[in-house]
N, C-alpha and C positions, 0 to 999 in steps of 0.2 A: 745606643746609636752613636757614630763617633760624631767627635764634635767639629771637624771640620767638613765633614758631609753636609750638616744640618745647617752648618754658618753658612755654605757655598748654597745650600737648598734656598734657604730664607733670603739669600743676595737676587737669584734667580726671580723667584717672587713678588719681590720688592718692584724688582727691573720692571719684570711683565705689568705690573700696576699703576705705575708711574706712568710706560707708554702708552697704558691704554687711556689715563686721563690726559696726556701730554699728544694725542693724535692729532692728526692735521687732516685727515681723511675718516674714509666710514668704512675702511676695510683695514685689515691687519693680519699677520701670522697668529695663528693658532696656536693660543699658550698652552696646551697640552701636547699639540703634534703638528709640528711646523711641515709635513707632509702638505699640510690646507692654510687657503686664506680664508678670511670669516670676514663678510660684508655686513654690514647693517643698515638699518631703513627706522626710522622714527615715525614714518608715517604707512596705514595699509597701504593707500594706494599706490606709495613709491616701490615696496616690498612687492603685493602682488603684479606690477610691472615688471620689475624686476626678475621674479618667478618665471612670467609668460616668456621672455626674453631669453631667458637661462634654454628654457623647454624646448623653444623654436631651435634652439643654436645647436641642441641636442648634448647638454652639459650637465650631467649629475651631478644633484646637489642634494643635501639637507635641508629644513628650515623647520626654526626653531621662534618663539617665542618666551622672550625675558626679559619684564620689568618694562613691560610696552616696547618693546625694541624689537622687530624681526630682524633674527642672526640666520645667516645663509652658510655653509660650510662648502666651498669648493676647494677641489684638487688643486694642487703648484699647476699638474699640466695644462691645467686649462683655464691659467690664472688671467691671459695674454684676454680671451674671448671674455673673459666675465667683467674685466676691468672696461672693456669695451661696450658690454651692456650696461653695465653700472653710467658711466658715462652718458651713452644713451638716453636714461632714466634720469638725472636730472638735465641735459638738455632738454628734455618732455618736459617737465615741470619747472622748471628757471621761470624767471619773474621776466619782464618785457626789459632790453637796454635800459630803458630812461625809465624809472619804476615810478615816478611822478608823474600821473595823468597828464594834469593840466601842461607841465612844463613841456612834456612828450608831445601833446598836440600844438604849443606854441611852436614849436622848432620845425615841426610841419609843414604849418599854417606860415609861417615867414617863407619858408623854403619855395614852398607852394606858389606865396603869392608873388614871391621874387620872378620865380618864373612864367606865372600867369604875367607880368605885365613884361617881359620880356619878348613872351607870344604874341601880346596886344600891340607890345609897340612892331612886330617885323609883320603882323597883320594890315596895320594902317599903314606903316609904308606900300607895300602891296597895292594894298586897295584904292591910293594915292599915290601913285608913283607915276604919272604923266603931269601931277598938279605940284608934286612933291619931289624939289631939283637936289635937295642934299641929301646924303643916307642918313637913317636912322640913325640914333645915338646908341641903341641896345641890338646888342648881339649875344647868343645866346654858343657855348660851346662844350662839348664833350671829348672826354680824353681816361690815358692813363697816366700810372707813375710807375718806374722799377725804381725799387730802392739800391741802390750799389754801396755796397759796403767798403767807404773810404778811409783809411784811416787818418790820413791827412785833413780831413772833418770830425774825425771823432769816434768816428763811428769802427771801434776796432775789438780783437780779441782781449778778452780781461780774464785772469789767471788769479786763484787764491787757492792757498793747501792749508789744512790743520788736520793734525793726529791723523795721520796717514793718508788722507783722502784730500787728492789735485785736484779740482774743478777747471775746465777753460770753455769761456762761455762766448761762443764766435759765431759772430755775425752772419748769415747766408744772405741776409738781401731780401726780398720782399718786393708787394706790387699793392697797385691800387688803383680806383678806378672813378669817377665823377662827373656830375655836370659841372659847369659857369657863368653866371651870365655877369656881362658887362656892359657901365654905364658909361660911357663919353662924355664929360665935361667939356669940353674943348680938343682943338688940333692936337694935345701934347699929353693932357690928363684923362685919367678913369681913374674909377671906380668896378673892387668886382668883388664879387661874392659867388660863394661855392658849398656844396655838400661833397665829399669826398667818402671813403673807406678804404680802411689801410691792411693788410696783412704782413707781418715780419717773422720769419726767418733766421732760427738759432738751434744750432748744433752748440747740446754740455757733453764735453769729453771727459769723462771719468778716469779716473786712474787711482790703485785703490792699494796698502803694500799692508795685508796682513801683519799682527803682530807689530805694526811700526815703532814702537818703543825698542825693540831689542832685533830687529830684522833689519841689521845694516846695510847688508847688502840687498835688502827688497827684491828675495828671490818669493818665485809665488808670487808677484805683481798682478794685478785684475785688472781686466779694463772696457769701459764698454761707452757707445755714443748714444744718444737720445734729443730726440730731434723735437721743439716745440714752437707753435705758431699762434704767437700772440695778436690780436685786433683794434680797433677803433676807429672809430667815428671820426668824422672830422668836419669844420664850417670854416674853410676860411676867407677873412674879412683883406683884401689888399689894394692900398693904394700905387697905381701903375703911370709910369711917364713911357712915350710913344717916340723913337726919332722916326722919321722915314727915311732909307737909303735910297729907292728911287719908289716909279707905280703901284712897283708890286711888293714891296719887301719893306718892312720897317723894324727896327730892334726894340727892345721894351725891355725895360726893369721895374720890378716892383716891390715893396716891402708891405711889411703889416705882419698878424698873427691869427693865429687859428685859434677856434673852438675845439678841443679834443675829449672825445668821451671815452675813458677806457672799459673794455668790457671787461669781464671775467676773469678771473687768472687763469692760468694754464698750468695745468699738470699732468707729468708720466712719469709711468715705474718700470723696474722691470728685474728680474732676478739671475743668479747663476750658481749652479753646482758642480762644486770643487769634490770630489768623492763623495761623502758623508756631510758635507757644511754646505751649507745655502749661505749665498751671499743676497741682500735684499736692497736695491737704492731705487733713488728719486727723487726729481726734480721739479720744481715749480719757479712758475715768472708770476710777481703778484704785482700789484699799481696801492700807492699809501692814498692815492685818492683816485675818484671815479674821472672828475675832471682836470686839463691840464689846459694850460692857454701859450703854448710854444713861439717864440717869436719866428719870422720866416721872410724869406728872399728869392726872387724868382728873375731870374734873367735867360730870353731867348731872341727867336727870330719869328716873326710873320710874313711866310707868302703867303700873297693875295691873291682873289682868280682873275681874270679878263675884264670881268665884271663885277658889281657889287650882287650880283644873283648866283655868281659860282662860291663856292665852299672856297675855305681857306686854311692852311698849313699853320700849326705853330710847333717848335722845336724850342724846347728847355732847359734849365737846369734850377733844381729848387734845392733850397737849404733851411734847416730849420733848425731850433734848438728853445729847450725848454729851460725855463725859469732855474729850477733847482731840479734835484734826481728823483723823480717821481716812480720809477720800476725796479724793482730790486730781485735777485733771486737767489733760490739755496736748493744746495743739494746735499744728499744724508746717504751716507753705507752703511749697514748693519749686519753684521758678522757673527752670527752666537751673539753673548752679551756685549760689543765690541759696538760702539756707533759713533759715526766720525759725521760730523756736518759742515759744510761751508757757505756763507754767505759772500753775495756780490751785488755790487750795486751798479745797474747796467746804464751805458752811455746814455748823454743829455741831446746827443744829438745825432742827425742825418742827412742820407744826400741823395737825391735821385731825380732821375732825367723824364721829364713832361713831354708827352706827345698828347694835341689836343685838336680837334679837328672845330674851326668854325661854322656853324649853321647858315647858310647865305636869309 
């Protein structure tokens, strides 16, 4: 057998071995016949899920049992639908946001009772309101957020390339949505507290130059966009000052910081065939921790109605920024034995415009 067959054989080997210990995921190309992805399941029930799921979608597959592991063998074609039930399968089984009982029903039970006495106190006005000459101190409101991707805040495209493969990982903006209730200290001062949830908004533009050691002129360039929508939780704690411009309208600014829980990382793949080569990438956004505590500022307007009984208008703008860089992400090409990966570590902060309506 010649001897550089057998060196190039054993390199190939080696590669496939490493990957399969070095995976990030529970699916991979198929070290005999990169024709198929091969998923795995450590547990029955996430496998035979996974089975029913394949079945329904009407996706031929294999499935194998090895060393307690169910290995699944699907087609490249219909690699799109199975990544999608894989998914699936563990959204079903994922653990609850806050995986800590008690603290999970603390955050509740505050939230809960925040609001409970915010109903109490606009009940007893009500109920006393011929006996009762001033309003309430607590009011109670619901609103959104769009995030607007500024870069004059921070919040902008960020670019990194190594061994042939450009990353750019840009911003789309995002929305969000939440109660509030607010305490009145005085004519000038509040207090507020809030639960919120965030959704954000990011296109990785890939760009990928076969050969890149000796492909000067990066003909054969690859390229592809992939879109993911990271989440979280949010509480946050602000203290607010009131001016009044006249009856109906008063400005207000506030600072303070948020409680933020991040959930789950986000990931997607996707592939391309160039004749005979597959190309294989993807992307994930991950969080170094669950929790973050972002400092934050909010300044708009309040119109008010006719009355302390009609609803009332507020118009925003909130900015926020976290401590240190808490979400990081990377994207990986893989080309034959060829794999290029980039890491970035994603803006600390953002901007986005508050629309919230008062409860009378």
């Amino acid at each position: 057998m010649d001897a550089g067959f057998f060196l190039q054989r054993s390199n190939e080997l080696l590669l496939s071995s490493l990957r399969e210990i070095m995976r990030w995921t529970n699916y991979f190309i198929h070290p005999g016949d990169n024709r198929y992805y091969v998923f795995s399941f450590g547990e029955d029930e996430h496998a035979d899920a996974f089975a029913e799921r394949l079945e329904q979608a009407g996706i031929a597959f294999e499935r194998h049992l090895e060393e307690n592991e169910w290995l699944f063998g699907v087609a490249r074609s219909h690699f799109k639908q199975a990544l999608n039930a894989n998914h699936l399968v563990y959204a079903q089984y994922r653990t609850k946001f806050i995986p800590v009982k008690g603290l999970r029903n603390t955050m509740l039970f505050v939230t809960l009772g925040a609001i409970v006495l915010a109903l109490l106190g606009y009940c007893s006005t009500q109920a006393n309101a011929q006996q009762i000459k001033r309003q309430s101190p607590w009011s109670l409101s619901v609103g959104a957020l769009f995030v607007v991707p500024l870069e004059a805040v921070g919040l902008e495209s960020v670019t990194a390339s190594n061994e042939g493969l450009e990353a750019v990982w840009n911003p789309k903006g995002g929305n969000g949505f939440g109660a509030r209730i607010r305490r009145d200290i005085n004519d000038q001062w509040s207090l507020a507290l809030g639960l919120e949830t965030m959704r954000l908004l990011a296109d990785w533009e890939l760009r990928y130059v076969p050969d890149w050691e000796v492909n000067a002129n990066e003909e054969g360039a690859l390229s592809d966009t992939l879109r993911l929508r990271s989440s979280r939780y949010r509480m946050p704690f602000l203290g607010t000052v009131r001016v009044p411009v006249n009856n109906k309208t008063e400005l207000s600014a506030a600072a303070g910081m948020s409680l933020d829980f991040l959930l789950s990382d986000v990931f997607t793949a996707g592939y391309q065939q160039n004749d005979a080569i597959y190309s294989d990438y993807s992307v994930e956004e991950n969080r170094q921790q669950r929790w973050a505590m972002p400092l934050r500022a909010d300044i708009g307007i309040k119109i008010k109605g006719a009355t302390s009984d009609d609803i009332a208008f507020y118009l925003g703008a909130t900015y926020w920024r976290e401590w240190n860089s808490n979400r990081w992400g990377e994207a990986q090409w893989t080309q034959g034995l060829d794999a290029s990966k980039v890491r970035i570590f994603l803006p600390q902060s953002a901007f986005a415009v508050d629309f919230r309506v008062f409860l009378p």
